[in-house]
VMD Tcl script that draws the C-alpha trace (Angstrom):
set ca {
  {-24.87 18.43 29.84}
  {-25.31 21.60 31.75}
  {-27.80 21.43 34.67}
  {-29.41 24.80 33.43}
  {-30.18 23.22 30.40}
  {-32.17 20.23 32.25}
  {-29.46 18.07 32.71}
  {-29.25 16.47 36.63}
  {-26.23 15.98 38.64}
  {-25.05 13.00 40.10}
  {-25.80 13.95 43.41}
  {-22.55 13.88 44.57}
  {-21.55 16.51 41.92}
  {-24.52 18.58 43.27}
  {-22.85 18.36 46.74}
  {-20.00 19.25 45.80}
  {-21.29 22.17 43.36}
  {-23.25 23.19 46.55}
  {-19.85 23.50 48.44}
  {-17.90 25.37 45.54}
  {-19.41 26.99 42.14}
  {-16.75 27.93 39.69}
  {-19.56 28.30 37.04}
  {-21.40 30.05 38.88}
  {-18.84 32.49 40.17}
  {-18.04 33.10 36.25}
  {-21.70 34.55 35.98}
  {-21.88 34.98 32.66}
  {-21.21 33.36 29.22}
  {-18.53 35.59 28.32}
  {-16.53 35.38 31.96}
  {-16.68 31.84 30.62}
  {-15.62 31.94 27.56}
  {-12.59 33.90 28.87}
  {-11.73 31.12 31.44}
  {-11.56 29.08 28.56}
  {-9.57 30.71 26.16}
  {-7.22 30.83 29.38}
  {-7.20 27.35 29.36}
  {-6.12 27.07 25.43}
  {-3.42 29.78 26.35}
  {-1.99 28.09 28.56}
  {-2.37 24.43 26.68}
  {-0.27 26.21 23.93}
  {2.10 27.56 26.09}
  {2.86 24.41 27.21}
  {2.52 22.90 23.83}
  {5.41 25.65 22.99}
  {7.75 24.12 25.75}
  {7.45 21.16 24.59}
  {8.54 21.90 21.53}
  {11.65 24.02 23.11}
  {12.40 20.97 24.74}
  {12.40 18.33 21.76}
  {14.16 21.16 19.82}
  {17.21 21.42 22.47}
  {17.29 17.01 21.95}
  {17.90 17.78 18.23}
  {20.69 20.66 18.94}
  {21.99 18.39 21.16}
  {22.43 15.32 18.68}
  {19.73 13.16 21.12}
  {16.99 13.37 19.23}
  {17.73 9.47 17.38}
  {18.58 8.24 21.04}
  {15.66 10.12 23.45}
  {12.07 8.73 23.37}
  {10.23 11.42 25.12}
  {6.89 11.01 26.88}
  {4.50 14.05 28.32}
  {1.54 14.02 30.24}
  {-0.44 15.29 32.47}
  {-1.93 14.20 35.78}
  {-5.14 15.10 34.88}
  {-7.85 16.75 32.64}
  {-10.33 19.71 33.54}
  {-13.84 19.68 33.25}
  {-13.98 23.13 31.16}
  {-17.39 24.36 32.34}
  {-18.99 20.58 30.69}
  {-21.83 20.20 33.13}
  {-21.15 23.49 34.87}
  {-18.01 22.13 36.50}
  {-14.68 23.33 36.17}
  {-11.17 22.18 37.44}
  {-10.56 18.44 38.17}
  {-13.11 17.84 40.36}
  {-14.70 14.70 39.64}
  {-14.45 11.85 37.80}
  {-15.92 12.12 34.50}
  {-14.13 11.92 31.85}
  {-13.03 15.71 30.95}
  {-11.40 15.45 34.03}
  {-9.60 11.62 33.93}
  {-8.56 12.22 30.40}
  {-4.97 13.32 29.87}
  {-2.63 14.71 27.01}
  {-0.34 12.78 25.82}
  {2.65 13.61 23.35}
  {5.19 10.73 22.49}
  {7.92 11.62 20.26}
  {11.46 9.91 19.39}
  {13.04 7.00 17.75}
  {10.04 4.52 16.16}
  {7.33 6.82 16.80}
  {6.01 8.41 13.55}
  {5.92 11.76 13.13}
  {2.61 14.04 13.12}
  {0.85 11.29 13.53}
  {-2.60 11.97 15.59}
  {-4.34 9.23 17.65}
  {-7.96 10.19 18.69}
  {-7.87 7.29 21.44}
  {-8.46 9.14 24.33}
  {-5.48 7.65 26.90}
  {-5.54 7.86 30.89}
  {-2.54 7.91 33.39}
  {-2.91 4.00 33.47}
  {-1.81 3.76 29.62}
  {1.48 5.53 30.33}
  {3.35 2.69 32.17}
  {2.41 -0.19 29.14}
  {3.45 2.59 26.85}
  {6.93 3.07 28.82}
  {7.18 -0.48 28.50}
  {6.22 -1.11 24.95}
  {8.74 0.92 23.87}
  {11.78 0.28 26.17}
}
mol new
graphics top color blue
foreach p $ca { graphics top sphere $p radius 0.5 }
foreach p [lrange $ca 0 end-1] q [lrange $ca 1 end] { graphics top cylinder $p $q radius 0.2 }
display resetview
């Protein structure tokens, strides 16, 4: 979907690409695969957190008794169109993680539905 492979912008994108370029700052296919493999860094990083925090819940004995729920406030366009960051409103951008763990939630269990900040409040709910 990347205009220098024929694909057009929305011409608001295009506006706003005129205005700021992260792609086109990168320059080159390697300066973005770097930025990207930043990105995964830090995705596992935070993955890794996570897991220091659901490990402390267990140490603590609150593991049966704590339903935890992380997320994110929004995606990031990883150079898909030649846009990075969270800059519009497709859906790299709008989609978010979203890790549930606890009491009634199974564990390892992957969902490929992709889930947006509106899905957290029924989830909060569903499982109160």
């Amino acid at each position: 979907l990347h205009p220098d492979h024929g694909h057009p912008r929305h011409p608001w994108v295009q506006r706003h690409a005129d205005y700021s370029n992260p792609d086109q700052e990168l320059g080159s296919a390697q300066r973005r695969r770097e930025a990207l493999a930043c990105y995964f860094a830090l995705v596992n990083f935070i993955d890794e957190q996570l897991g220091l925090v659901l490990n402390a819940l267990k140490d603590a004995g609150l593991e049966g008794s704590t339903r935890v729920i992380f997320s994110s406030d929004h995606g990031d366009n990883q150079g898909v169109r030649g846009m990075w960051n969270k800059s519009t409103l497709y859906r790299e951008a709008t989609h978010v993680p979203m890790v549930v763990a606890g009491p009634g939630v199974p564990e390892n269990h992957l969902c490929h539905t992709h889930v947006n900040l509106i899905d957290v409040a029924p989830t909060v709910l569903a499982n109160a």
